[in-house]
C-alpha positions, 0 to 999 in steps of 0.5 A, spaced: 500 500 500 502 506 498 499 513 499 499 518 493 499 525 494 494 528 488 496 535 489 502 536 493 500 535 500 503 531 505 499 524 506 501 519 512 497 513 513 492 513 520 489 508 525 483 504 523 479 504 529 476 498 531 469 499 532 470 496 540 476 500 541 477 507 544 482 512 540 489 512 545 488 520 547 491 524 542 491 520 537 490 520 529 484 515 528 480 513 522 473 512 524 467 508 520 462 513 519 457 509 522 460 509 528 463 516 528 455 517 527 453 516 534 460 516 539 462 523 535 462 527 542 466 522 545 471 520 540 473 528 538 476 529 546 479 523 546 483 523 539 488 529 536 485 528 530 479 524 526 478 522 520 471 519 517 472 512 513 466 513 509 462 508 503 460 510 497 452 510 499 452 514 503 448 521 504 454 526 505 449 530 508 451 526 514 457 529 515 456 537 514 455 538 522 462 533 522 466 537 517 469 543 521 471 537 526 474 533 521 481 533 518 480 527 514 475 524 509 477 517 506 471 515 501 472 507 500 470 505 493 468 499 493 469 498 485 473 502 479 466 503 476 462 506 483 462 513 480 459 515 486 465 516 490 466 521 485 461 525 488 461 524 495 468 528 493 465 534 489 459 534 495 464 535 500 467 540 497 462 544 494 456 544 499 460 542 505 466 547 504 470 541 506 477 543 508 480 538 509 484 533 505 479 527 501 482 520 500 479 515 495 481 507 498 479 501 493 480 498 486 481 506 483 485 506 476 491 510 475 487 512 469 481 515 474 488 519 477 485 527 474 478 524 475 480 524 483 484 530 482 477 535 478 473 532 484 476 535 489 481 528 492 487 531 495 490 523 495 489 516 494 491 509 497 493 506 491 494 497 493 499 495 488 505 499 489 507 497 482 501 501 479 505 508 483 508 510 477 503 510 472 498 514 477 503 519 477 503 519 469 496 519 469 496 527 472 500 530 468 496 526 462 491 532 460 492 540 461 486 543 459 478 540 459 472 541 456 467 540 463 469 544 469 472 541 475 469 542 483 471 548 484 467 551 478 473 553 474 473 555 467 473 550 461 476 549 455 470 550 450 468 556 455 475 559 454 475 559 447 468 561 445 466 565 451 460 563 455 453 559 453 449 564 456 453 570 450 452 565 444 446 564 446 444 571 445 447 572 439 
């Protein structure tokens, strides 16, 4: 397993906490959301930082009164094809103003790497550490793009040809 920063900030892996298991005080502790869910009061005075593990079916709407709490939300794609985790990290970012770093962990592809990136993942957990390399290839592969990312940036057909609502008036 080899932990993959997207855009240049410093990752590190964190504790996966038990669901019986109490954090050691301060301690940096993945927590599944379920359980973050109903002992969140309890586990955020105990541990240093705290980090949700949550499934691609979840309603990210259950993390808005966690997100100024917490540091890190890891989004566990349970298949290359799940497109849901995607917008789970654009959910985040653009309706919960989440500031936190966004991981994806599972069966991501190297040629999903500027996907994660455009929807707002700052890492991934990649389990084949032969596969490093061609994700780090994979972000450099395209500098511009027809549809715009999570941050509502620009496009290229906009760049180019001015805005819709311009060339339809004309």
């Amino acid at each position: 397993m080899t932990l993959l920063s997207l855009t240049g900030i410093d990752v590190r892996d964190w504790a996966l906490l038990a669901e019986d298991e109490l954090p050691q005080e301060g301690a940096s502790v993945l927590v599944p959301l379920s359980r973050l869910l109903d002992d969140s009061d309890k586990l955020f005075q105990v541990a240093g930082k705290v980090g949700a593990l949550v499934p691609t079916n979840a309603d990210y709407t259950a993390l808005e009164s966690l997100c100024g709490q917490l540091a890190l939300v890891v989004i566990d794609f349970p298949a290359f094809g799940d497109g849901r985790g995607f917008s789970l990290g654009v959910r985040l970012r653009k309706d919960l103003g989440f500031k936190g770093e966004v991981r994806a962990r599972g069966p991501v592809m190297p040629d999903q790497a500027l996907f994660l990136l455009r929807a707002g993942f700052d890492s991934v957990d990649i389990a084949d550490d032969s596969r490093v390399e061609a994700f780090r290839s994979a972000l450099s592969r395209f500098d511009d793009f027809y549809q715009s990312d999570y941050t509502g940036g620009r496009a290229l057909a906009f760049a180019r040809n001015g805005n819709a609502s311009t060339r339809a008036a004309s």
